[in-house]
MDTraj code that builds the backbone (N, CA, C; nanometers):
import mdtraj as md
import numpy as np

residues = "UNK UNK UNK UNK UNK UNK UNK UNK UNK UNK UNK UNK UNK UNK UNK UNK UNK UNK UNK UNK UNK UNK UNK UNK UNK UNK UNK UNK UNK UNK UNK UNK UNK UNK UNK UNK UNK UNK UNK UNK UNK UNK UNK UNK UNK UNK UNK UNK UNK UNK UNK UNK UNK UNK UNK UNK UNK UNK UNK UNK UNK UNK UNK UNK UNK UNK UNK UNK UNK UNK UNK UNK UNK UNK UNK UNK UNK UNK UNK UNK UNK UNK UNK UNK UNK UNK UNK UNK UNK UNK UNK UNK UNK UNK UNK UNK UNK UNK UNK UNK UNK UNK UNK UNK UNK UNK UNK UNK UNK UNK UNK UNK UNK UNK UNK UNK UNK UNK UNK UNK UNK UNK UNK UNK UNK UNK UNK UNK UNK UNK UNK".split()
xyz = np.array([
    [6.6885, 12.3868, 15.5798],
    [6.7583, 12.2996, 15.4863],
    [6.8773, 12.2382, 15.5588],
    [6.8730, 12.0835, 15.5782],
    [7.0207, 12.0119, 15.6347],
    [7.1119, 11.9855, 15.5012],
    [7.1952, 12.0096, 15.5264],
    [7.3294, 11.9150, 15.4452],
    [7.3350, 11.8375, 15.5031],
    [7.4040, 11.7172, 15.4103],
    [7.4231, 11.5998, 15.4066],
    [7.5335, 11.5484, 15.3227],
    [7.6547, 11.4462, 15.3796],
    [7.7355, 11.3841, 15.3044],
    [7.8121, 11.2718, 15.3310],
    [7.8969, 11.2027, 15.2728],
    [7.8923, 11.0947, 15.2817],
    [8.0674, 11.1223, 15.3869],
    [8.1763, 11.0561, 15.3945],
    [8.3180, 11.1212, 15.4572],
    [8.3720, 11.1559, 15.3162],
    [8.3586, 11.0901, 15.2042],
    [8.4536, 11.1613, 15.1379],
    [8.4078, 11.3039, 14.9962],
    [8.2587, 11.3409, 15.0537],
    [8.2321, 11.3902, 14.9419],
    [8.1422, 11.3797, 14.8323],
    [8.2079, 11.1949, 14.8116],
    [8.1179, 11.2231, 14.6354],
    [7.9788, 11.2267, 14.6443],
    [7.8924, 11.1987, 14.7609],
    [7.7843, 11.1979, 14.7849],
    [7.7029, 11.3127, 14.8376],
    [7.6284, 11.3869, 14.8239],
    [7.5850, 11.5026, 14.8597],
    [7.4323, 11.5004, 14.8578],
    [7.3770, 11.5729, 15.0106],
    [7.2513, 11.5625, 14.9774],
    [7.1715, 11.6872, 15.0839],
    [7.0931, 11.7270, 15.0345],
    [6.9834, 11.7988, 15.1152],
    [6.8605, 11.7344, 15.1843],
    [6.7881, 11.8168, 15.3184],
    [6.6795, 11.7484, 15.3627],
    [6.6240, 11.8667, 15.3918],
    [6.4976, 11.9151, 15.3006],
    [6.4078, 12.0179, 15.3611],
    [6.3457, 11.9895, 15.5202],
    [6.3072, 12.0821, 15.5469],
    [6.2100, 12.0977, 15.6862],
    [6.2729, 12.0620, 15.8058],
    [6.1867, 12.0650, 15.8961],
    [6.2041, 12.0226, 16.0344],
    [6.2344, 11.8737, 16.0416],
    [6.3499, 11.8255, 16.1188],
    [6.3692, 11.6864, 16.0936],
    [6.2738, 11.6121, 16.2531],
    [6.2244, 11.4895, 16.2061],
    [6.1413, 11.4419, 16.3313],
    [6.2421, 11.3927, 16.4225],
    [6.1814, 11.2848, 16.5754],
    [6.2451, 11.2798, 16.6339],
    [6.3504, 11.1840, 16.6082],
    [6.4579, 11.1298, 16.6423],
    [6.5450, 11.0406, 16.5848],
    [6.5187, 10.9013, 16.6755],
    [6.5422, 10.7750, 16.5924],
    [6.5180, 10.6443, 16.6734],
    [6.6822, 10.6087, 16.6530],
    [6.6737, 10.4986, 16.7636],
    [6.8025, 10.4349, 16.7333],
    [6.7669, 10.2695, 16.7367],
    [6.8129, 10.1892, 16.6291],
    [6.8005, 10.0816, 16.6045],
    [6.9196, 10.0004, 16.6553],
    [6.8969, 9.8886, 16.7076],
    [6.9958, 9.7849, 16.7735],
    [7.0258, 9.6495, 16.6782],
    [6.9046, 9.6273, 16.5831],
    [6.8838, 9.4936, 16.5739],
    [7.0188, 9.4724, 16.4921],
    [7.0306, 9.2966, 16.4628],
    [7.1515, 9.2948, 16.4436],
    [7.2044, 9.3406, 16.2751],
    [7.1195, 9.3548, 16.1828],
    [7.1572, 9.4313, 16.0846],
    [7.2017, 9.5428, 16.0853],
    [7.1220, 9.6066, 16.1207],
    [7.2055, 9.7318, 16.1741],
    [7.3190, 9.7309, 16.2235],
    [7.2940, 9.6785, 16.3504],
    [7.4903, 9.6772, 16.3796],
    [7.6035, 9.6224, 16.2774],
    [7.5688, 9.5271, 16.2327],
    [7.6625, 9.4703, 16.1174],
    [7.6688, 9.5580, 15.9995],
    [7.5840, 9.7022, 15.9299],
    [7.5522, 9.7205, 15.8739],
    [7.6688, 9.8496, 15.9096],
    [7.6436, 9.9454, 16.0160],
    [7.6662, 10.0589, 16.0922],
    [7.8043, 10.0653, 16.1660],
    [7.8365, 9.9272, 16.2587],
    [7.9052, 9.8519, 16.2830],
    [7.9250, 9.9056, 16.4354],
    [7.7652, 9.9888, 16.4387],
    [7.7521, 9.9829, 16.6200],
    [7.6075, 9.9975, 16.6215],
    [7.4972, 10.0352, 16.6526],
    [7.3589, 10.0975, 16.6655],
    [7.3295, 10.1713, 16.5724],
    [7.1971, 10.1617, 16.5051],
    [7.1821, 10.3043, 16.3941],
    [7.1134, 10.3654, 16.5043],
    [7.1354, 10.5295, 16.4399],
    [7.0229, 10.6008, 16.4912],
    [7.0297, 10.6556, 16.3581],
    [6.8552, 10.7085, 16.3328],
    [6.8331, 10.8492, 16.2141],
    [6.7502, 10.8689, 16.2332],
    [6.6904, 10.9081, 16.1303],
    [6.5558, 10.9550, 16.0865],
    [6.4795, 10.9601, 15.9754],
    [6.3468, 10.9413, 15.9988],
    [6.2305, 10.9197, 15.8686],
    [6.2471, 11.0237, 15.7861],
    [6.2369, 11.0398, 15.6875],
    [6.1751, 11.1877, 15.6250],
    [6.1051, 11.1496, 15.4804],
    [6.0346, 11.2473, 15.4570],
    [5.9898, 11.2437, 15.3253],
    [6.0880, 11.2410, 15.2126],
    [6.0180, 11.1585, 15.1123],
    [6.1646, 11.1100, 15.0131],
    [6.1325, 11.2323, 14.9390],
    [5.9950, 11.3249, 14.8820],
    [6.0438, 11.4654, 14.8499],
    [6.1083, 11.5539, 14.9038],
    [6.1010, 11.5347, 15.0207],
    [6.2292, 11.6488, 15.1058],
    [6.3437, 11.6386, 15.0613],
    [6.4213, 11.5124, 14.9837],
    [6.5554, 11.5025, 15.0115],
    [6.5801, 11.4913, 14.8378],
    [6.7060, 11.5604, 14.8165],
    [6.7639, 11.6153, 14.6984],
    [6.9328, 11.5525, 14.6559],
    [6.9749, 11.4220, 14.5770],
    [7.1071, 11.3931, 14.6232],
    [7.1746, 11.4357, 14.4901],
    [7.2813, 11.4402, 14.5188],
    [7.4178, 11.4885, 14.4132],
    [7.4863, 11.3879, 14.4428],
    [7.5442, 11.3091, 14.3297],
    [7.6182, 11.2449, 14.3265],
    [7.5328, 11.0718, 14.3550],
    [7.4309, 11.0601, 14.2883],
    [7.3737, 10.9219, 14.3361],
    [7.4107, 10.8269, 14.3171],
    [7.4946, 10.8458, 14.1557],
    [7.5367, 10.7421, 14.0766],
    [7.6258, 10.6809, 14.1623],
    [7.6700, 10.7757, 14.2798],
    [7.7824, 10.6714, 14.3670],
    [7.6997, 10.6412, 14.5167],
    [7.5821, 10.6416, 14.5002],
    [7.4881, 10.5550, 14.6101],
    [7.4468, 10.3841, 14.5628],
    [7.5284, 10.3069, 14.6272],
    [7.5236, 10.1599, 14.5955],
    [7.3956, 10.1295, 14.6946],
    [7.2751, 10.0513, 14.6619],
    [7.2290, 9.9936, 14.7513],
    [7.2478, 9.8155, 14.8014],
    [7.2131, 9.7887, 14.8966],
    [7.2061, 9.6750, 14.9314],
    [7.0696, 9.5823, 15.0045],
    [6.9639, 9.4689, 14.9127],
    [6.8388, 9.4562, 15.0429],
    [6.9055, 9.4187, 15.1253],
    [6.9140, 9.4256, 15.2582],
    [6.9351, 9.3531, 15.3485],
    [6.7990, 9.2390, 15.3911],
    [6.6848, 9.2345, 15.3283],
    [6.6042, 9.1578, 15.3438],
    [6.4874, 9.2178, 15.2078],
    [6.3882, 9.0925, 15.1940],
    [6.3061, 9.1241, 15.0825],
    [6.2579, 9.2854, 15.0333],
    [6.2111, 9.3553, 15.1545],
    [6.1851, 9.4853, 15.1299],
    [6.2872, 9.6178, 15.1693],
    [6.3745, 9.5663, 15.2902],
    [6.4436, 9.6858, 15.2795],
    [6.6075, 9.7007, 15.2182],
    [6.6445, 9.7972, 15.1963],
    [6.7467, 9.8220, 15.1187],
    [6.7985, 9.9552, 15.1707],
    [6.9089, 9.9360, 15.2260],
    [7.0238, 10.0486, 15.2579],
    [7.1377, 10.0762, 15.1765],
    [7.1741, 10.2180, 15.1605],
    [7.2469, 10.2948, 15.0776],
    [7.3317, 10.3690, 15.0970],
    [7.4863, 10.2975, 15.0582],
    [7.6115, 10.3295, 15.0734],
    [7.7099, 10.4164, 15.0016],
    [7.7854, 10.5290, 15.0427],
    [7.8950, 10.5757, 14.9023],
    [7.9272, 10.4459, 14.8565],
    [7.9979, 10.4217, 14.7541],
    [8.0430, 10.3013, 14.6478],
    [8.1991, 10.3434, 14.6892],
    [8.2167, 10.4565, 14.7270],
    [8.3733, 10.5265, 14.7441],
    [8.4359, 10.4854, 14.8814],
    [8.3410, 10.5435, 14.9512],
    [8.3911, 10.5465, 15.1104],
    [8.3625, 10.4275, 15.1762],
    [8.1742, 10.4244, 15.1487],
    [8.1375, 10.2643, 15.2779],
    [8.0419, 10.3695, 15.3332],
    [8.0482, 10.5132, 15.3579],
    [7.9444, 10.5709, 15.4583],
    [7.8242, 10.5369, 15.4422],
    [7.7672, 10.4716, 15.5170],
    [7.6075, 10.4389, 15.5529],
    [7.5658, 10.5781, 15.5628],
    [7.4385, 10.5884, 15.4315],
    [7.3685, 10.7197, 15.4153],
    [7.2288, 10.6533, 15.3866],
    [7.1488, 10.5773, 15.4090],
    [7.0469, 10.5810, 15.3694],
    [6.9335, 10.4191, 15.4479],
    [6.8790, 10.4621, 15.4441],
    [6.7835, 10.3374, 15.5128],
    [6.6169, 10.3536, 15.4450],
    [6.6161, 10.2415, 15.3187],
    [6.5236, 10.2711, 15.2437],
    [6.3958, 10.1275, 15.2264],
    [6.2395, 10.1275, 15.3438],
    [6.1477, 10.0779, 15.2717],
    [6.0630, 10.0870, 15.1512],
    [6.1560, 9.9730, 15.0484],
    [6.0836, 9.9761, 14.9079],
    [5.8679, 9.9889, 14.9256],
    [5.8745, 10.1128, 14.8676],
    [5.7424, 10.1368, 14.8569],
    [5.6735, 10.2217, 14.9694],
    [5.7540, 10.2547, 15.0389],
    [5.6828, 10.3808, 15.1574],
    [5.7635, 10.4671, 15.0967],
    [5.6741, 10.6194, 15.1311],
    [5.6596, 10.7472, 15.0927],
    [5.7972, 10.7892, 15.1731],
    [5.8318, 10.7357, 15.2893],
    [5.9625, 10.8262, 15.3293],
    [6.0847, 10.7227, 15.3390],
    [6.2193, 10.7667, 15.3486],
    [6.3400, 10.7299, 15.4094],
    [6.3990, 10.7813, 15.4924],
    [6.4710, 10.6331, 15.5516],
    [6.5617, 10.6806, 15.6320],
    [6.6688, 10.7511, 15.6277],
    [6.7300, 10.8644, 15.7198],
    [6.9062, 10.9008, 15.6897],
    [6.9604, 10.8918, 15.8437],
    [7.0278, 10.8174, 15.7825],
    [7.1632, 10.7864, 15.9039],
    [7.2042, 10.8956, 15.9759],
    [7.2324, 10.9721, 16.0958],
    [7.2348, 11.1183, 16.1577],
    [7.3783, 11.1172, 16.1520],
    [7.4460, 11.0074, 16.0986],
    [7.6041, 11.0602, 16.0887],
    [7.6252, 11.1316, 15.9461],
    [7.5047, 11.1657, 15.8468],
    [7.5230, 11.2149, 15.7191],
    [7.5222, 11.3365, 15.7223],
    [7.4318, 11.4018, 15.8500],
    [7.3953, 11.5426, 15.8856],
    [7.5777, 11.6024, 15.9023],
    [7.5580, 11.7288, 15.8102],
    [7.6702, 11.8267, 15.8446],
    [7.6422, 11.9110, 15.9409],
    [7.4801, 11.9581, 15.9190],
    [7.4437, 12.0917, 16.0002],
    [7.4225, 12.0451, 16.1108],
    [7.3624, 12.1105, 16.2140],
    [7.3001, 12.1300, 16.3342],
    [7.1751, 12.0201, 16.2538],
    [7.1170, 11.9241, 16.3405],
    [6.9610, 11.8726, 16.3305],
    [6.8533, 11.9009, 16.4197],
    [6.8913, 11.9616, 16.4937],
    [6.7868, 12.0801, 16.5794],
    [6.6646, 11.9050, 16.6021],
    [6.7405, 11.7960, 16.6046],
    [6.6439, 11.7018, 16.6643],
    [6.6994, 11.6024, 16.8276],
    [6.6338, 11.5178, 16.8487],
    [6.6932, 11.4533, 16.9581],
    [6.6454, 11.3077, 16.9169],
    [6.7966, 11.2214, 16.9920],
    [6.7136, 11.0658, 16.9691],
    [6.5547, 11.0694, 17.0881],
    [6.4800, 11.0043, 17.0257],
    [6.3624, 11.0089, 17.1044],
    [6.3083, 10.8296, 17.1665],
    [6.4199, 10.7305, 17.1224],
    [6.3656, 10.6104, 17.1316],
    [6.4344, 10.4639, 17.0920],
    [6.4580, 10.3602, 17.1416],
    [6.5659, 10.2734, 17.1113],
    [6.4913, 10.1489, 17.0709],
    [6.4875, 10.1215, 16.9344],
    [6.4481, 9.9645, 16.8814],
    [6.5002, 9.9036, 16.8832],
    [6.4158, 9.7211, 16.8438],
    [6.4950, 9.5803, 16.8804],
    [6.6001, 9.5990, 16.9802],
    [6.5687, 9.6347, 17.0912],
    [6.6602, 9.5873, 17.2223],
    [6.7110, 9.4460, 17.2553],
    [6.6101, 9.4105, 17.2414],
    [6.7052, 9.2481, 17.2912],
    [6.7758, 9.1939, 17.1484],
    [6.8086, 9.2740, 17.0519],
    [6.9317, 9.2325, 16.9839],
    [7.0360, 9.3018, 17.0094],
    [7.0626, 9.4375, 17.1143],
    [7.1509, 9.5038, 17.1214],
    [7.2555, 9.4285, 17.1297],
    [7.4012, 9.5032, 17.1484],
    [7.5285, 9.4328, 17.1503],
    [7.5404, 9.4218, 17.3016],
    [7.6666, 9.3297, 17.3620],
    [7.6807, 9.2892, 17.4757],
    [7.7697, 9.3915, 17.5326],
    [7.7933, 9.4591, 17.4671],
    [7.9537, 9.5515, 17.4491],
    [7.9262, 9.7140, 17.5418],
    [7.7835, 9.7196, 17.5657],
    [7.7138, 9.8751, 17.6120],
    [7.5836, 9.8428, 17.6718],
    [7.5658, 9.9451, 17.7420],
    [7.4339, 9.9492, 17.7968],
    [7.3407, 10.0550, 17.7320],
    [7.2099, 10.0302, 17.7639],
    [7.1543, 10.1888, 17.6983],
    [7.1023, 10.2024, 17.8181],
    [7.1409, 10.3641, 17.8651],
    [7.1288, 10.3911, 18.0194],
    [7.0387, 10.5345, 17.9839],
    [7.0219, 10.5846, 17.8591],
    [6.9754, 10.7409, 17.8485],
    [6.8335, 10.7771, 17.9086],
    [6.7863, 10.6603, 17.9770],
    [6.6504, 10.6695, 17.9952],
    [6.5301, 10.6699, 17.8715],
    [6.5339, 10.6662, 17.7271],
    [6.4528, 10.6643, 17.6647],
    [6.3780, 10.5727, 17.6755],
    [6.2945, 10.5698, 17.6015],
    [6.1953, 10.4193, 17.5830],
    [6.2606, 10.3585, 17.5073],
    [6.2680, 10.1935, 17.5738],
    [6.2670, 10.1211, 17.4568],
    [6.2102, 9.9986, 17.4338],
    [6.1848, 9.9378, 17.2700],
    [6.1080, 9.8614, 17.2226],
    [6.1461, 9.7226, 17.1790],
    [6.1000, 9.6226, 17.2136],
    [6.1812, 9.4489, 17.0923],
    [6.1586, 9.5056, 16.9816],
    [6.0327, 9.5813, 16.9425],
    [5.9801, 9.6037, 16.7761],
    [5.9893, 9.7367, 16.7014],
    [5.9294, 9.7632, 16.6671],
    [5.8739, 9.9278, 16.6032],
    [5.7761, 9.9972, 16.6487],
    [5.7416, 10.0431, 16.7464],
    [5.5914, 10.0347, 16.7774],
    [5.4767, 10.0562, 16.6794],
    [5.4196, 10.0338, 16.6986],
    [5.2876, 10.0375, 16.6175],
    [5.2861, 9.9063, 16.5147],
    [5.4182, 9.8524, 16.4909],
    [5.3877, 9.7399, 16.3441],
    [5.4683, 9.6144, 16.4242],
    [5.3741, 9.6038, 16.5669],
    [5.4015, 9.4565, 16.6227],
    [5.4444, 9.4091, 16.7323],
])
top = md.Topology()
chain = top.add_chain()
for i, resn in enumerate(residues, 1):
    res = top.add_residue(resn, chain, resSeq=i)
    for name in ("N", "CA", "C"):
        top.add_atom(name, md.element.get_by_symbol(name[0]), res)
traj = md.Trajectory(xyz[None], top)
């Protein structure tokens, strides 16, 4: 079981099981969104249990997806495709240990000019598999 929260609290959440590997996203929503690179992770939306939702604001950032903010703080907690079985969580929500590793870096050629990504992972223009 991970904890999960937002910086100030009102948001609270659990994530059963083993968490998969973590991606990190560049493209430029994200950064504007994050206000550097996301990284998280998929999980099953039954795995995850929140307290305090009523103060989870979402936002689409485009027709299908929609990310989810405290209404209090601003903490980016959520990265959600309307109509798939899992979501995203931002790895800055994790309190515990995530006993995971980033495993992979998307939309690269939108990264920022500001860093390099030197970790050796793979990385992708797309998502793999959808393009």
């Amino acid at each position: 079981m991970h904890q999960c929260s937002c910086l100030c609290g009102a948001v609270t959440f659990t994530v059963e099981g083993a968490l998969p590997p973590a991606s990190a996203c560049h493209c430029t929503k994200c950064r504007k969104h994050i206000g550097h690179y996301e990284a998280g992770v998929d999980v099953p939306r039954s795995a995850v249990s929140v307290a305090g939702a009523e103060k989870v604001t979402w936002y689409f950032s485009s027709e299908n997806v929609r990310r989810g903010f405290c209404s209090i703080c601003g903490s980016s907690l959520f990265f959600d495709i309307v109509g798939h079985d899992r979501i995203g969580i931002n790895m800055g929500a994790f309190d515990t240990p995530t006993n995971t590793k980033l495993a992979l870096h998307i939309f690269v050629a939108d990264k920022g000019d500001y860093y390099d990504i030197a970790d050796g992972l793979p990385q992708y223009l797309q998502v793999p598999g959808r393009g």
